[in-house]
N, C-alpha and C positions, 0 to 999 in steps of 0.2 A: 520425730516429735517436734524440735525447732522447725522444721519447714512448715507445721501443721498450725503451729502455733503464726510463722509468721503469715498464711492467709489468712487462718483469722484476724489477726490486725491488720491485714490490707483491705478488707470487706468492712472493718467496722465503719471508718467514716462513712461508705455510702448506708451505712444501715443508717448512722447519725443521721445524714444528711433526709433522709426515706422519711424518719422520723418528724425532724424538726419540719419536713416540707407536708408531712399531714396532719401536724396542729397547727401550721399556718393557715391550711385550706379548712381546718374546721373551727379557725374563729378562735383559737387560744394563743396563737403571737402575736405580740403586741407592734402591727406593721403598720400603725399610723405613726410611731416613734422612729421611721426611716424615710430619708428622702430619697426615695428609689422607685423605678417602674416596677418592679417584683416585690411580691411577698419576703418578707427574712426564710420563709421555709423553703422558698424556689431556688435561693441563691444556697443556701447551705446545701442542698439538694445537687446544686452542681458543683459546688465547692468540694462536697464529700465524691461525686462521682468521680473528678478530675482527679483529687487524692488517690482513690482508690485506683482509677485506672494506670495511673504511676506507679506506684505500689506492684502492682500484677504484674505490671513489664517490667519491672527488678527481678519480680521470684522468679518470673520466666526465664530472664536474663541467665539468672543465678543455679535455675535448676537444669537448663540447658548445658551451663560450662561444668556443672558440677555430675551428670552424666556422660559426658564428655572426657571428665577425669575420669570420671570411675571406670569406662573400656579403657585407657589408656592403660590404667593400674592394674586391671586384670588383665588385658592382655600380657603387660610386664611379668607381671606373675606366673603366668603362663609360661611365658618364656622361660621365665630363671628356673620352674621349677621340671622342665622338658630339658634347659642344659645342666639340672643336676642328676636328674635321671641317665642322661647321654655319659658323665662323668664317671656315675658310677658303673655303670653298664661299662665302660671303657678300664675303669679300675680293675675290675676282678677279673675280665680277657686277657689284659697284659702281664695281670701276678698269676694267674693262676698257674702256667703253664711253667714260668722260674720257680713257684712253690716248688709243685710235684717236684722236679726236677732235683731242687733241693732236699726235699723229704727220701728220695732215691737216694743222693751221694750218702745223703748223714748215713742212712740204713746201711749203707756198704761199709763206709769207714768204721762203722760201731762194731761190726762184725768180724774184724780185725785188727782191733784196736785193744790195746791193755785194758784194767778195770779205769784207772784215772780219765786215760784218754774217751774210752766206752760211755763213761757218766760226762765227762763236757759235751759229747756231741749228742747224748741224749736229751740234753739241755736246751740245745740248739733246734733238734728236731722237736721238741714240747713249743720252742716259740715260731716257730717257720708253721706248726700246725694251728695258732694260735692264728695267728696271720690268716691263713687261708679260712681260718674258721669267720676271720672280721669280714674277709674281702666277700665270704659267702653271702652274709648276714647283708652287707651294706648292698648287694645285688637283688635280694631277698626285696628289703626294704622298700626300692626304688621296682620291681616287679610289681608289688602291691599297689603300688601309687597311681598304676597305668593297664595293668593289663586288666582285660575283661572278668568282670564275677561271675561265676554260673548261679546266681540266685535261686534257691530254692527253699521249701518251708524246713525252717530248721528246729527240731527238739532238742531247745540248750539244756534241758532238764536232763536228757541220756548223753549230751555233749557232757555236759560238766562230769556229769559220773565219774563217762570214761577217761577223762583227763585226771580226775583223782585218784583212780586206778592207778592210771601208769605215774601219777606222781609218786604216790607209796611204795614203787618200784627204784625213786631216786636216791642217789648215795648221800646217808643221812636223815631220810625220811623216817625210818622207823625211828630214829632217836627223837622227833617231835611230833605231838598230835595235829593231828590232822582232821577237822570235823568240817561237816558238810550239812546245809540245812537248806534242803526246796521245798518250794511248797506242793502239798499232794493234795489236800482235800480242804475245802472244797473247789476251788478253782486250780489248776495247774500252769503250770506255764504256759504260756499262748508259744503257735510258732512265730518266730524272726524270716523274715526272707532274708538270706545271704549264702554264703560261699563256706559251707560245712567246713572245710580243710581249713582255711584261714580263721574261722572263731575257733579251730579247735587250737590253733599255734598260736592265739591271743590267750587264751585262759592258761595254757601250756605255759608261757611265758611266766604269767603274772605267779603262777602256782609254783616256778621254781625259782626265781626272785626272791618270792614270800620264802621261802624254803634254805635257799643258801645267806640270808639275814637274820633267822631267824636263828637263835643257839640253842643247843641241844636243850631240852627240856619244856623247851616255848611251844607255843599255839597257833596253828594256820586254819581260821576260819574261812569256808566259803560257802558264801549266800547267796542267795538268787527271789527277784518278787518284780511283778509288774507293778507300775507306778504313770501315771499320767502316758496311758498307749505307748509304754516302752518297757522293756524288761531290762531293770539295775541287777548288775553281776559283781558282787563285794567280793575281792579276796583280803583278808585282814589278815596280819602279821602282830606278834609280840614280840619283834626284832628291835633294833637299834632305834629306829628312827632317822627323820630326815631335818635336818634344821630348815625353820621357815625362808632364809634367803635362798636357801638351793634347791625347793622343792621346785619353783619355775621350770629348772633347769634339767630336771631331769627326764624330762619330753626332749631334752635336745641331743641330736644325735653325738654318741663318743663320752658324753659327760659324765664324770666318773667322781661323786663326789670324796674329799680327801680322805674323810674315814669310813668311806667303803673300799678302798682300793685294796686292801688286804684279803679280800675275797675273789675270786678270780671270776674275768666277767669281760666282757665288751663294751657295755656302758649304749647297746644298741636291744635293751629286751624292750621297755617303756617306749621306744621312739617306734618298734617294730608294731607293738600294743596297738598307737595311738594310731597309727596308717592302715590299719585294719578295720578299727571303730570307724574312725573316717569313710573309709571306703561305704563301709556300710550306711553311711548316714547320720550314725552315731556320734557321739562325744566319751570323752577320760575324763575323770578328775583322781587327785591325789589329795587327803588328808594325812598328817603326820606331828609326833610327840616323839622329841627327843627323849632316848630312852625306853620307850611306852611300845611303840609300836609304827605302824602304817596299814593304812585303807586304800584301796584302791580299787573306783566303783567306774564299768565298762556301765554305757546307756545303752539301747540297741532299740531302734524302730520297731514295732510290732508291724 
C-alpha cells in the first residue's frame, strides 16, 4: 500500500506539469508575465517530468534493495526453519533408543522390587514415557513442516464425525457434553483438498484439549460452515480460559501456561494444530474468556 501510494506521488508532478503545459498551449496562462523563451506551461512541463523522473529512480532504487532483502530474509528463514527440523529429527534418534532402554530397566526393577520401591520406579517410568511421548510429538511436528501431503478431496463433515466418536471414547468424556452441529441442508460441506490422516490429528487434538480443560459438567461444542471459499472448523470449550497476554503464546512450541500446568500435557497440541492448517494453506486463530471458556476456529481452503 505505501509503495502504491508512493508512485502515485512520483507521477503527480508530471501530471501537474501535463496540465499546466495544456493551458498554456490553449491561451489560459498568463506567459506575457515571464521573461522566458518558453510558455510557463513548457517549463512546468519539464520541471514536473524531471521531478517525476527522480522520484521513479528512488522507488526503483528502493524496491530493488527492498526485494533483495526480502530473498535474503526468506532464504534465512529457510534456513533456520530446515535447521530446526534437522534438530528435532536429531532429538528423538538420540533419546529414543536411551528411553526404551530406560522404560526396560524400570520394568525389571519393579518386578522385584518391594511395594515402596515398586511405586518410585513407577513414577520414573510414567516420566521416561512422558519424555518419549514429547520427543515423539516434537518429530511428529517437524514431519508435518516438510514431508509431502498426499492431497485429496476431503469430507470434513464424515472427518469431524469420526473424530467425535472416538473423542466420546476419551477418559472423561462421558462426564462432559459434547455436541456437534454441520451443516446438512441445503448446502453441505464442500471438499478441502489435503492430507485426510493429518486434518484428522488436528481436530483430534483440538477435540482433546477442549476436553481435558474443560470440568466435569462443561460443554465441548463443534461446528463446521463454509465462509469466503474456506470451510471455518470451531471447537469451543466452557473450560478455564486463556488470559489475553498468553493467548500469543500458546501457538509456541512447549508453552505451558501457569494455570494449566496441573493438567497433564506437552504444551505441543496447538503448535501440532497450527503446522497442519499451515501445511494445508490455512490459518488458526484462538479466542478466549477467562473463566468462560475458548474458541478455537481452523480455516481450511476449499
Amino acid at each position: 500500500m505505501a509503495r502504491t501510494v508512493g508512485w502515485v506521488v512520483a507521477v503527480l508532478p508530471l501530471v501537474a506539469g501535463a496540465v499546466l503545459a495544456w493551458l498554456g498551449q490553449t491561451g489560459r496562462l498568463p506567459g506575457e508575465r515571464y521573461d522566458v523563451g518558453a510558455l510557463p506551461g513548457d517549463w512546468a512541463l519539464a520541471a514536473g517530468g524531471a521531478v517525476t523522473a527522480v522520484a521513479v529512480l528512488v522507488l526503483l532504487v528502493a524496491t530493488v534493495r527492498d526485494r533483495r532483502w526480502g530473498r535474503r530474509l526468506r532464504d534465512r528463514t529457510a534456513e533456520a526453519a530446515q535447521d530446526r527440523r534437522l534438530l528435532l529429527s536429531r532429538l528423538d534418534h538420540e533419546l529414543k533408543n536411551p528411553l526404551t532402554a530406560m522404560r526396560a530397566a524400570t520394568a525389571n526393577v519393579a518386578a522385584g522390587s518391594d511395594p515402596a520401591q515398586a511405586a518410585a520406579v513407577r513414577t520414573i517410568e510414567e516420566q521416561v514415557l512422558r519424555l518419549s511421548r514429547l520427543t515423539t510429538d516434537l518429530r511428529k511436528i517437524a514431519d508435518i513442516e516438510s514431508a509431502r501431503l498426499d492431497r485429496r478431496p476431503v469430507d470434513l463433515a464424515d472427518l469431524i464425525e469420526e473424530m467425535v466418536d472416538v473423542a466420546r471414547d476419551l477418559p472423561g468424556a462421558a462426564e462432559r457434553e459434547l455436541a456437534l452441529d454441520l451443516p446438512r441442508a441445503s448446502w453441505p460441506l464442500p471438499p478441502v483438498p489435503g492430507d485426510a490422516d493429518l486434518l484428522s490429528l488436528a481436530v483430534a487434538n483440538l477435540l482433546d484439549n477442549a476436553l481435558k480443560y474443560t470440568p466435569p459438567g462443561g460443554r465441548v461444542e463443534v461446528r463446521a460452515r463454509e465462509a469466503a471459499g474456506s470451510v471455518v472448523v470451531e471447537v469451543a470449550d466452557t473450560g478455564q480460559g486463556i488470559a489475553p497476554d498468553e493467548l500469543p503464546q500458546v501457538w509456541e512450541e512447549m508453552y505451558r501456561s501457569p494455570s494449566a500446568r496441573a493438567v497433564p500435557g506437552s504444551g505441543l497440541g496447538l503448535p501440532l494444530v497450527r503446522a497442519v492448517v499451515e501445511r494445508h494453506g490455512g490459518h488458526v486463530t484462538a479466542d478466549s474468556r477467562v473463566g468462560e471458556g475458548t474458541v478455537v476456529r481452523l480455516s481450511l481452503p476449499v
